[in-house]
TIDO-234621 format. One record per residue (C-alpha): residue number from 0; residue in one letter; x, y, z. Coordinates in nm, 2 decimals, decimal comma. Example, Ala and Ser with C-alpha at 12.3 -4.5 7.8 and 13.67 -1.06 7.14 Angstrom:
BEGIN
0/a/1,23/-0,45/0,78
1/s/1,37/-0,11/0,71
This chain:
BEGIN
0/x/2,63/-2,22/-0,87
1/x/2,29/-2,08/-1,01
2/x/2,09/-1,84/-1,03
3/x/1,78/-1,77/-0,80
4/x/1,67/-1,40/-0,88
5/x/4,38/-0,40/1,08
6/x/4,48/-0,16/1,10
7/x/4,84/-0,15/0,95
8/x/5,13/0,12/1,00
9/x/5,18/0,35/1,27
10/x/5,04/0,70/1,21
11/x/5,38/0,99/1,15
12/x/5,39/1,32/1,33
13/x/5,01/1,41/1,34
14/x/4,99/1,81/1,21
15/x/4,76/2,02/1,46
16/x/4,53/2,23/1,39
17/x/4,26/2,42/1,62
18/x/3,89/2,48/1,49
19/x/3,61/2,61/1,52
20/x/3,30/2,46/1,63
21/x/3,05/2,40/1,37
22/x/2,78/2,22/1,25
23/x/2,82/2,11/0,89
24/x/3,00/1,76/0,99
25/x/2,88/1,48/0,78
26/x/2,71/1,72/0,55
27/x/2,89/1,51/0,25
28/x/2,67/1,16/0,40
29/x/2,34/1,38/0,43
30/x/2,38/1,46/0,09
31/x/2,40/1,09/-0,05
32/x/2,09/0,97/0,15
33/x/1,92/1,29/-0,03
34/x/2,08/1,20/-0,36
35/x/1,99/0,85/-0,34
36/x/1,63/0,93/-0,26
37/x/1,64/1,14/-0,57
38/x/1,75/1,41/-0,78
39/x/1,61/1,70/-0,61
40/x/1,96/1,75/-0,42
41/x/2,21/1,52/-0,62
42/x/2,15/1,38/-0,93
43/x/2,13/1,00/-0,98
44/x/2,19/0,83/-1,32
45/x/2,29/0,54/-1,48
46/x/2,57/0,29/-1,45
47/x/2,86/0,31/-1,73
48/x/2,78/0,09/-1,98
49/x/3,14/-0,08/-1,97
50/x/2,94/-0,20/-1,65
51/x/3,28/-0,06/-1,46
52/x/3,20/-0,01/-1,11
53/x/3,52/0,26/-1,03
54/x/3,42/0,31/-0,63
55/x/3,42/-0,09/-0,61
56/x/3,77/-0,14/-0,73
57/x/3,90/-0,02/-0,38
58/x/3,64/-0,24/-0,16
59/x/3,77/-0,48/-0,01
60/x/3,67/-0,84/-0,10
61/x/3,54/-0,90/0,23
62/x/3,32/-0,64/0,30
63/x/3,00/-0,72/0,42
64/x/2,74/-0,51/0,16
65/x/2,81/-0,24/-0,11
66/x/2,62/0,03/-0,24
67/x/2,68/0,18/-0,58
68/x/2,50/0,54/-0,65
69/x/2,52/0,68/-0,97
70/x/2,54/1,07/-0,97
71/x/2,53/1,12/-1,31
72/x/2,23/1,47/-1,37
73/x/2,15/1,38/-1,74
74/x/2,03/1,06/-1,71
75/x/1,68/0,91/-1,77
76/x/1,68/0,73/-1,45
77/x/1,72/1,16/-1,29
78/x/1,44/1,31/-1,52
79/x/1,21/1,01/-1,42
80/x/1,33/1,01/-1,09
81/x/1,26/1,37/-1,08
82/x/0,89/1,35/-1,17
83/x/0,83/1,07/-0,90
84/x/0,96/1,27/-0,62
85/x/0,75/1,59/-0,73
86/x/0,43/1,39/-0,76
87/x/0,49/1,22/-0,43
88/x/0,51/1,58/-0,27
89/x/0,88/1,55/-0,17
90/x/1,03/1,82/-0,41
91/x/0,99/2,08/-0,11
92/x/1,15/1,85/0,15
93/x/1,46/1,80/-0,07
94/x/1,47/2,15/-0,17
95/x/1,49/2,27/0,17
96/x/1,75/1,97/0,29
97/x/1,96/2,11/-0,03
98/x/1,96/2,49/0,14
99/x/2,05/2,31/0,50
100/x/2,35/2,22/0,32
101/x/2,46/2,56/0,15
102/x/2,83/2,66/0,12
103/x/2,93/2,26/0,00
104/x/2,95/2,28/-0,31
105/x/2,71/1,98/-0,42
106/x/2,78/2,00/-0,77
107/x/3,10/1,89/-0,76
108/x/3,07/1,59/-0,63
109/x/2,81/1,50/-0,93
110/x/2,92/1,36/-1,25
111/x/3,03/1,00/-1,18
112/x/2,91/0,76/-0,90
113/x/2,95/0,72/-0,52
114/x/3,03/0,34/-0,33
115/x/2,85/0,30/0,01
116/x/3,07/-0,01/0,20
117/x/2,98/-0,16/0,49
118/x/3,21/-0,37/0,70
119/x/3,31/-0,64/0,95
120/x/3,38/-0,33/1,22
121/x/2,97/-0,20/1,21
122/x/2,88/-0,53/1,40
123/x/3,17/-0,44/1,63
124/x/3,07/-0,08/1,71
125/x/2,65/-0,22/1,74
126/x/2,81/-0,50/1,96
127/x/2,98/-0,21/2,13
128/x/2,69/0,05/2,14
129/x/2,51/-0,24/2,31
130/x/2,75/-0,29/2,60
131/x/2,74/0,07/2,64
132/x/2,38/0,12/2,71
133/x/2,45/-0,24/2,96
134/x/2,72/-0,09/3,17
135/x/2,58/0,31/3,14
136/x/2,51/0,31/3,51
137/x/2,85/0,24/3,57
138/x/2,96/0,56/3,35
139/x/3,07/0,90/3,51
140/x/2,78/1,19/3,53
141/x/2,82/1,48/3,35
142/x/3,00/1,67/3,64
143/x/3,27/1,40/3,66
144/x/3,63/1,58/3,57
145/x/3,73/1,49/3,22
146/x/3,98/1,29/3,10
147/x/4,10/1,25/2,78
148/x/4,14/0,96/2,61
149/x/4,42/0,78/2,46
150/x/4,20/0,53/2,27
151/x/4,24/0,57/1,89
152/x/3,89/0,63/1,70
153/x/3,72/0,30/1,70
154/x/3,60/0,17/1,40
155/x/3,25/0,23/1,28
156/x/3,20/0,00/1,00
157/x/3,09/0,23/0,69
158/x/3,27/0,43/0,43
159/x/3,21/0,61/0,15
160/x/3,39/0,65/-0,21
161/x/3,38/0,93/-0,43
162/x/3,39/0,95/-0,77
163/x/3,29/1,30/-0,88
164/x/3,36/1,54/-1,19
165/x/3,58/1,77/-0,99
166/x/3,75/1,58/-0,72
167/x/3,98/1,88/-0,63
168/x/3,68/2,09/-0,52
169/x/3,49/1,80/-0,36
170/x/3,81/1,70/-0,15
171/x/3,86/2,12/-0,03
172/x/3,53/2,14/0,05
173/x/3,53/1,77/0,24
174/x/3,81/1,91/0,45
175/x/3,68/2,26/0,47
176/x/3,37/2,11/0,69
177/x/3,64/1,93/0,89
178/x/3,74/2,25/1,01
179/x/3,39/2,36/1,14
180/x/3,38/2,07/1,34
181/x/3,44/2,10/1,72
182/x/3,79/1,93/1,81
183/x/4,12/1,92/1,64
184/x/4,18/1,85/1,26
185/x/4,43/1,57/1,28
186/x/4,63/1,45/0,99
187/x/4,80/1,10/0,97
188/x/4,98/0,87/0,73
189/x/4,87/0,55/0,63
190/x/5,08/0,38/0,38
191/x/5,14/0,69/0,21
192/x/4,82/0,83/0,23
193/x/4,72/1,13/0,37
194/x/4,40/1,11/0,64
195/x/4,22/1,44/0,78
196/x/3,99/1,37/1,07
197/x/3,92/1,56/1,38
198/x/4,01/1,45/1,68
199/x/3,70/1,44/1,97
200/x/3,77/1,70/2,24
201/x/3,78/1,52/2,62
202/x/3,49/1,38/2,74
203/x/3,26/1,63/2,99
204/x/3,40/1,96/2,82
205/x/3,18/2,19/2,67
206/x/3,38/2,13/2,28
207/x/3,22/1,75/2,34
208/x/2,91/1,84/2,42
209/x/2,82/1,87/2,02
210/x/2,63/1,68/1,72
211/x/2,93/1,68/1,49
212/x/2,92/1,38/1,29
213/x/3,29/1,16/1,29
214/x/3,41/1,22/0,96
215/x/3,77/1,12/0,84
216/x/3,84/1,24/0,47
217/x/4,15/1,07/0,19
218/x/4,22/1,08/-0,17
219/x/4,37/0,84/-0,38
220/x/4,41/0,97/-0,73
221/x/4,10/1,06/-0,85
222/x/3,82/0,89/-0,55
223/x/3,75/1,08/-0,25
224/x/3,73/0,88/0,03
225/x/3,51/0,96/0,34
226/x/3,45/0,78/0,69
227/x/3,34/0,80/1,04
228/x/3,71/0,74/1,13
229/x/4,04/0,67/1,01
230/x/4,06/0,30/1,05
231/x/3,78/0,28/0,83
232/x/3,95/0,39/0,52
233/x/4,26/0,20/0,59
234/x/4,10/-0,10/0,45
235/x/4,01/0,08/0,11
236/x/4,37/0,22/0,10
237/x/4,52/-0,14/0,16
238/x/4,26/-0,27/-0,14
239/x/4,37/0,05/-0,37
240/x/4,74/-0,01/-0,33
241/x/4,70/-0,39/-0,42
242/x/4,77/-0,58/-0,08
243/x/4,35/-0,66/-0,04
244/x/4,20/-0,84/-0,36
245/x/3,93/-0,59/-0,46
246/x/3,49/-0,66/-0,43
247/x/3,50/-0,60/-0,80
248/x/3,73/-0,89/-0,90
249/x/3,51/-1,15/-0,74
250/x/3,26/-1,41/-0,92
251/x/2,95/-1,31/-0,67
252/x/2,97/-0,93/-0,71
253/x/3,09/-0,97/-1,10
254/x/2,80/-1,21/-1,16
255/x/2,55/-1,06/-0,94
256/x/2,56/-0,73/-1,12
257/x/2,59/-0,89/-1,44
258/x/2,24/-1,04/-1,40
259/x/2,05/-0,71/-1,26
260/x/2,00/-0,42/-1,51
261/x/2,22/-0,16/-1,64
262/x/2,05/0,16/-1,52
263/x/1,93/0,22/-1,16
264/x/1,93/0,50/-0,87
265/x/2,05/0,26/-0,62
266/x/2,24/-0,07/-0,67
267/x/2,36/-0,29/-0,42
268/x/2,53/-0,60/-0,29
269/x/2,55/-0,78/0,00
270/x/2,78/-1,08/0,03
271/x/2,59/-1,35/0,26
272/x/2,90/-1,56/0,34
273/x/3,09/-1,25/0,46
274/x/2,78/-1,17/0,70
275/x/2,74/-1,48/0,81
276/x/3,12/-1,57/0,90
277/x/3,11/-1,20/1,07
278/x/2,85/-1,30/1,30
279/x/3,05/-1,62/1,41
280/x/3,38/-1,42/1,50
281/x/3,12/-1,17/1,69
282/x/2,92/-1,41/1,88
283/x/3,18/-1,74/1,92
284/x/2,93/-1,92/1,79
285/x/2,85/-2,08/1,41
286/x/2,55/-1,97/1,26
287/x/2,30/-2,26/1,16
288/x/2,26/-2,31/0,81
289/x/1,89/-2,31/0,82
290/x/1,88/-1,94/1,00
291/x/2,07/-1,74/0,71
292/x/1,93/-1,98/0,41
293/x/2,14/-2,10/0,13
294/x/2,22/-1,78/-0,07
295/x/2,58/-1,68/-0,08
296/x/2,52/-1,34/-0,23
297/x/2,24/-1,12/-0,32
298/x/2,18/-0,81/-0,52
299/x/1,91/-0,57/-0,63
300/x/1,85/-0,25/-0,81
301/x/1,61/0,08/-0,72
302/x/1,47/0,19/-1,07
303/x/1,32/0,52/-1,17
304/x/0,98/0,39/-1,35
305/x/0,62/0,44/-1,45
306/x/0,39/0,46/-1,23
307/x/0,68/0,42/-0,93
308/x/1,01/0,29/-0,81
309/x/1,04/0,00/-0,87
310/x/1,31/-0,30/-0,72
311/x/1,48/-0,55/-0,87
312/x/1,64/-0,87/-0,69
313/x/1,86/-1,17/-0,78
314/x/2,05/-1,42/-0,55
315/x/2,30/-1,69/-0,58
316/x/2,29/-1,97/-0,39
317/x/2,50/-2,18/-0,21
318/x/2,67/-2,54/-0,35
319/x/2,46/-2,79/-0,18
320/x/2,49/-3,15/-0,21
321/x/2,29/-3,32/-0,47
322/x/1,92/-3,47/-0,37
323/x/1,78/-3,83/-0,38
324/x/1,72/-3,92/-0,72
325/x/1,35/-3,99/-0,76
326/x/1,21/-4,31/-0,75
327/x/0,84/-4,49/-0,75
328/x/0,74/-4,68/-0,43
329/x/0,66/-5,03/-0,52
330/x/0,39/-4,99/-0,23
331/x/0,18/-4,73/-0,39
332/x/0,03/-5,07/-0,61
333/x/-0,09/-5,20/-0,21
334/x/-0,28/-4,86/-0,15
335/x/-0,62/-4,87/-0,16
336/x/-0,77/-4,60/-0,44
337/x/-0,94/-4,44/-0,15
338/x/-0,67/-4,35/0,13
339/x/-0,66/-4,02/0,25
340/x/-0,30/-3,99/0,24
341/x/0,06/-4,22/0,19
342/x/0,37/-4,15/0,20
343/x/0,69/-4,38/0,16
344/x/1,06/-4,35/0,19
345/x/1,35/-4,55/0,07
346/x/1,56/-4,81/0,27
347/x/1,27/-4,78/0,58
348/x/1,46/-5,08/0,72
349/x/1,78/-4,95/0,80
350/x/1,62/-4,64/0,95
351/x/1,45/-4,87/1,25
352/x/1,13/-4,69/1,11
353/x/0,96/-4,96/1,07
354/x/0,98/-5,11/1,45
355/x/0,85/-4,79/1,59
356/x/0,53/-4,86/1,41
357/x/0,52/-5,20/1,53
């Protein structure tokens, strides 16, 4: 190795509750694409120096990519930041996606970092998105009666983790903006762990007719999970409680973030041989090595810097068998000093090379 720069339990007695419609679903996501673009919203720092990633511990070891956000205010990497996003003219555009999102209270989920995870289930809800728009003329109008469905939430792939300064108040608010949502606010047990989500009202009735994001919300001792649906947190749940080996324990991610710097707005990780063995499953078929190139993993950093942002990048590639040791052609001695070009190979004979040429 070198360098190269299911769901599981049955959900108990679901608790009911009817809400109102609202529109401040997925406010909690909006806010960490703001955050991550800078400081204007949500601050962004620095990693710990222990180089302790606390939202990674609960990824599992197979997901496809992570993202690590620091949210720490009083770092360098904020104040730089900062100035970057004022001279670039986007203060005002951050500012006013900051009042867009008034009544969370922002400032609570500041103060440690936030994990972005990506998994096996987003190729399986683009796969399905795709199917969708191929079998749409099959679909009932919009005056069909509705039917509701007895299909859990599927999937969507992504998941956020939460590691804030006052978890309490960024969990109540999390499942305060449930409640604005159009639907029901569902609550289910997974392996002792307590999911809020809200349930989609019946397809063709006026409740679905809404742009609520999906949002399911957990907490496991002090990180807040978030999702677009309750299957997508099991996962993290199952790597929290020890039955999943954990992203952070692994050589790729442990030595990929080893080798990019300490201090960043955005870090992240994608794990090649995960990607590549998740296409496979989705498409039946293997993917040739020579279309997703030799690196097994890959990583890179967003830095705060003068005059700009600046990335970072490091890879590591794949064990490949070891090359033909070099050797001199005893033919280049027959080459005339003025050919235009030669080339020779070893063991021509057994390769029937040379009786094509005659």
């Amino acid at each position: 190795m070198g360098f190269n720069r299911g769901r599981r339990g049955a959900p108990l007695a679901p608790e009911i509750r009817r809400c109102r419609r609202g529109v401040v679903a997925g406010a909690f996501a909006v806010a960490l694409v703001v955050g991550s673009a800078g400081p204007g919203v949500v601050a962004v720092g620095a990693q710990d120096e222990t180089g302790v990633f606390s939202t990674a511990a609960v990824v599992p070891d197979d997901a496809l990519a992570y993202l690590n956000v620091p949210l720490d205010e009083a770092s360098p990497q904020w104040e730089t930041g900062r100035e970057l996003l004022d001279r670039s003219g986007l203060g005002e555009v951050l500012a006013e996606a900051e009042a867009e999102m008034d009544g969370l209270p922002l400032d609570a989920f500041l103060g440690g970092e936030a994990g972005v995870v990506v998994t096996e289930a987003a190729l399986d809800a683009v796969a399905a998105a795709g199917a969708g728009e191929l079998t749409g003329g099959f679909m009932p109008g919009a005056d069909a009666s509705p039917v509701a469905s007895s299909l859990p939430l599927a999937a969507q792939g992504w998941a956020v983790v939460l590691d804030a300064r006052a978890p309490d108040t960024a969990y109540a608010g999390l499942v305060a903006s449930l409640e604005d949502q159009a639907g029901d606010v569902v609550e289910v047990d997974y392996e002792g762990v307590t999911i809020s989500y809200v349930e989609p009202a019946a397809a063709g009735t006026a409740e679905a007719e809404t742009d609520d994001t999906p949002l399911a919300v957990a907490r496991i001792d002090d990180l807040v999970l978030i999702a677009g649906a309750p299957a997508d947190l099991e996962p993290l749940i199952d790597t929290a409680q020890g039955s999943t080996p954990s992203l952070a324990e692994t050589a790729p991610f442990t030595s990929i973030t080893a080798a990019l710097p300490g201090e960043y707005l955005i870090l992240g990780f994608v794990n090649e041989a995960a990607v590549s063995e998740a296409r496979s499953t989705l498409t039946g078929l293997p993917i040739p090595a020579n279309l997703i190139g030799s690196e097994r993993s890959s990583g890179f950093v967003v830095q705060a810097d003068q005059p700009g942002f600046r990335m970072e990048t490091v890879a590591i590639g794949a064990e490949v068998a070891a090359g033909a040791a070099p050797f001199e052609s005893a033919l280049l001695t027959r080459t005339p000093s003025d050919a235009l070009f030669f080339l020779s190979a070893t063991d021509l004979g057994a390769t029937g090379a040379l009786q094509t040429l005659g």
